[in-house]
C-alpha positions in Angstrom: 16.7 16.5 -19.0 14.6 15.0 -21.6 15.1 14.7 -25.6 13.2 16.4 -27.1 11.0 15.6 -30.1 10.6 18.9 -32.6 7.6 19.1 -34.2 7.1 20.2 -38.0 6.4 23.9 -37.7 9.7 23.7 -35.2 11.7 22.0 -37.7 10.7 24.3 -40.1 12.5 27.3 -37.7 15.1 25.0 -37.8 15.7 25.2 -41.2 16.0 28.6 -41.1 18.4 28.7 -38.2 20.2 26.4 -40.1 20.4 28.2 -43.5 21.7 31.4 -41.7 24.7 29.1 -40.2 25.4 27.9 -43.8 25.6 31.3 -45.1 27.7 32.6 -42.8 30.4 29.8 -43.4 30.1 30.4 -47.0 30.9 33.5 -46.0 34.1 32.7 -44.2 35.2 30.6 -47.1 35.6 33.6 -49.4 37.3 35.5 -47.2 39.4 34.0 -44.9 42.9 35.1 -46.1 46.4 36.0 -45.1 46.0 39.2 -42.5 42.5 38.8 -41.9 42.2 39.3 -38.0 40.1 37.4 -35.9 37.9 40.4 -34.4 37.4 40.8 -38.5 35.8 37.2 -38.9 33.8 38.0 -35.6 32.8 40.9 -37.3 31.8 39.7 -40.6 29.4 37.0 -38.7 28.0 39.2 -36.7 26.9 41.6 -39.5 25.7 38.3 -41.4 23.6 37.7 -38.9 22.0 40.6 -37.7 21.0 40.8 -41.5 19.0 37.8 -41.0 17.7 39.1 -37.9 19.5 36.5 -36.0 21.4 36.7 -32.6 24.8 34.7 -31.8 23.9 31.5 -29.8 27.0 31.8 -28.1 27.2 35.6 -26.9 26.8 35.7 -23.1 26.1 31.7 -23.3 28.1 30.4 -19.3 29.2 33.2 -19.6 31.3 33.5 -23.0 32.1 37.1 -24.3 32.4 36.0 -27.6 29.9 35.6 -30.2 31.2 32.9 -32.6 34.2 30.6 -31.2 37.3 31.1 -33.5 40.3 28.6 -32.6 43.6 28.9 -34.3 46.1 25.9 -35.0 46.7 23.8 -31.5 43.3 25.6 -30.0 40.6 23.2 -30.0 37.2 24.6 -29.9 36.1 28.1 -28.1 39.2 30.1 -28.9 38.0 33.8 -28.8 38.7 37.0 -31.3 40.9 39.3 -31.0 43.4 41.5 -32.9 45.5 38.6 -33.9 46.5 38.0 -38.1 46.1 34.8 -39.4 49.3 33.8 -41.6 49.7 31.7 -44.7 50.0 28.0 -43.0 47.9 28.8 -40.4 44.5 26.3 -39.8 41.7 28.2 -38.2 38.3 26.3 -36.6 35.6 28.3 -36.7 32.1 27.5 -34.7 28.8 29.9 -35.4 25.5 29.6 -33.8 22.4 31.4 -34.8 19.4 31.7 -33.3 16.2 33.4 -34.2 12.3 33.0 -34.2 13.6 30.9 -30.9 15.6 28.0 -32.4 19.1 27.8 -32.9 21.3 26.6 -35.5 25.0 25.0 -35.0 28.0 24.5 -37.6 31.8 24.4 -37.3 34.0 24.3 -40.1 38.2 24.2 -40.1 40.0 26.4 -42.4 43.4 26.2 -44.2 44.9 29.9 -44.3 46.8 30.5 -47.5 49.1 27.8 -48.0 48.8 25.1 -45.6 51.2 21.4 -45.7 49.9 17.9 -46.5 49.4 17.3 -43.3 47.1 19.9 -42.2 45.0 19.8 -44.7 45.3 15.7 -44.4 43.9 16.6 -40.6 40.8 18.8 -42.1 39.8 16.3 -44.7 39.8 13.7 -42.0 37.7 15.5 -39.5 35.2 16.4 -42.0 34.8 12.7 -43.9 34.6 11.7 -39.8 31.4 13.7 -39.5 29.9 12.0 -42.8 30.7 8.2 -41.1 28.7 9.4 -38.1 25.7 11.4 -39.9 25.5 7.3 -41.3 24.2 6.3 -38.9 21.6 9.2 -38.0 19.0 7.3 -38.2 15.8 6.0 -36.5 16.8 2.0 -34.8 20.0 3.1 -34.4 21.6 3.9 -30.8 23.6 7.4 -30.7 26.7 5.0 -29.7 26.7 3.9 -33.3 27.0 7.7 -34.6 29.9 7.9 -31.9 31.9 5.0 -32.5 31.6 5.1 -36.5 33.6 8.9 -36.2 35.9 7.2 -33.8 36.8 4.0 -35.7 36.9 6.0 -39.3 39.8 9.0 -37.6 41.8 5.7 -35.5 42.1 3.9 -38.9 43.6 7.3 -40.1 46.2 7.4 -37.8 44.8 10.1 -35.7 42.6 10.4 -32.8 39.7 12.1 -31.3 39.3 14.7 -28.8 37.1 12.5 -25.3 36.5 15.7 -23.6 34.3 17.5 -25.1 31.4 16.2 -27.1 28.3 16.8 -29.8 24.9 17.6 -28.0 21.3 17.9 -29.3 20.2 21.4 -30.3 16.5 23.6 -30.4 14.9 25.9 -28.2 18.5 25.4 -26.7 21.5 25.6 -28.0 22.8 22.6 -26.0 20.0 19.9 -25.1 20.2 16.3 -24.6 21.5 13.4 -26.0 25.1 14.1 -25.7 27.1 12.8 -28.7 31.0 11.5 -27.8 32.8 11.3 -30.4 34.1 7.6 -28.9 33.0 4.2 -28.4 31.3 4.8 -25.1 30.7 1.0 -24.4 27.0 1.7 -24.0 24.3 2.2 -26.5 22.7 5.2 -25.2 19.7 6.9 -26.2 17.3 5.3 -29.5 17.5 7.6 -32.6 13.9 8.9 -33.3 12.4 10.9 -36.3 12.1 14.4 -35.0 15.3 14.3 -33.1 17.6 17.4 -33.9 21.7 16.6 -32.7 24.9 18.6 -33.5 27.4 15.9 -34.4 30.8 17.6 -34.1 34.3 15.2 -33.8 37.1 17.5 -32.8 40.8 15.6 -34.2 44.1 16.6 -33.4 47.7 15.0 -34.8 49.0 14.3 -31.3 47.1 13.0 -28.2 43.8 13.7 -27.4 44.6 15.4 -24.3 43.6 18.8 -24.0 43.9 21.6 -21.3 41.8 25.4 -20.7 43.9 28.1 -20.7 43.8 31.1 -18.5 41.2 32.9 -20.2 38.8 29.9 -19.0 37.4 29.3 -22.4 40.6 28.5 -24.9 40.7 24.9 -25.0 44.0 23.8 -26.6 46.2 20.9 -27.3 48.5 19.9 -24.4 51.5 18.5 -26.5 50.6 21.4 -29.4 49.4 19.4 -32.2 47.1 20.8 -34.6 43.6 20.3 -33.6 40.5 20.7 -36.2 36.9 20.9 -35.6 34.4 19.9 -38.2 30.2 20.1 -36.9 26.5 20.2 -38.4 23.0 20.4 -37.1 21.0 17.3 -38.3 17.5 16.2 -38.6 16.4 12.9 -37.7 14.1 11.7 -40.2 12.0 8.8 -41.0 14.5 8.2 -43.7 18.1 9.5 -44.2 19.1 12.4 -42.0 18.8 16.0 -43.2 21.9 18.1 -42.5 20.4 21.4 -41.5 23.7 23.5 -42.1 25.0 22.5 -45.8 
């Protein structure tokens, strides 16, 4: 499959997509709390969107019953809602798609639940600044290798490490496209940045090892030795200049 090259009234759907992403975690940051339920955060995206006249990206996407993934402490990425409480110390990831007028927007933030220790909220501060070394390099000349191994190098000299298996992925008319993003040195330059290009860049850390395993449900992807995992994701604009976060 191609790259493809979005064109200005496309980017301009985008945007909106986009906007509607960034609401919706601005949501979630006011009201994720002690004894909030997961089905309740499902819920209050949901509403969000259908206000916008958007539909979940994710809903019935391979297959998945959920419309927003919601992934509590060692779950990785595509943990799904249920009737479940969050507690005070708890960290929940949280990854929302949008789409509407045919483009789709993509964002994942980690939350700390109540009170959460040092090192929890250590592990969400460095999965987000990791995003921020890779958007660096989101530029046109550079090689999507160089987005990949700046998030790997900046979370190593942390002290933590980077989740191999799954990966960031360009985003549009789909909500997965091509190039696919690692968030690793992958010893191979891989495809030239160019203006029009739209990516989700999305490093997924964890406090143990990077290995990871699906659980029964064939969607919850979790830790193997338990460690906290967070997951930290934006849709960005290539530009002729410096990149354009479509999701903040």
């Amino acid at each position: 499959m191609a790259i493809i090259i979005k064109n200005a009234a496309q980017i301009e759907k985008m945007r909106v997509s986009g906007r509607i992403v960034k609401e919706a975690h601005e949501l979630l940051a006011k009201i994720i709390a002690p004894g909030i339920s997961t089905r309740e955060i499902e819920n209050s995206v949901v509403s969000l969107l259908k206000k916008n006249r958007a539909t979940p990206s994710f809903k019935g996407y391979r297959g998945f019953p959920r419309s927003i993934c919601i992934s509590v402490n060692q779950e990785v990425i595509h943990g799904m809602s249920d009737f479940r409480r969050l507690n005070s110390g708890d960290i929940v990831s949280v990854d929302i798609g949008a789409y509407k007028d045919g483009f789709h927007g993509d964002a994942a933030r980690t939350y700390g639940v109540g009170a959460i220790s040092e090192e929890a909220q250590f592990l969400i501060d460095v999965t987000r600044q990791s995003f921020y070394e890779g958007v660096k390099f989101a530029k046109p000349l550079n090689f999507v290798n160089n987005i990949s191994t700046a998030i790997e190098e900046y979370v190593v000299a942390q002290g933590l490490v980077v989740v191999r298996e799954f990966v960031g992925h360009g985003v549009g008319a789909e909500i997965h496209e091509e190039p696919e993003i690692t968030n690793f040195n992958q010893k191979k330059r891989g495809p030239r940045l160019k203006a029009g290009m739209t990516i989700a860049i999305e490093p997924m850390v964890t406090l143990g090892s990077h290995e990871v395993e699906i659980l029964s449900d064939g969607w919850t992807v979790v830790t193997k030795d338990g460690s906290l995992a967070a997951h930290y994701e934006n849709t960005v604009l290539i530009t002729d200049g410096e990149p354009e976060i479509l999701t903040i």
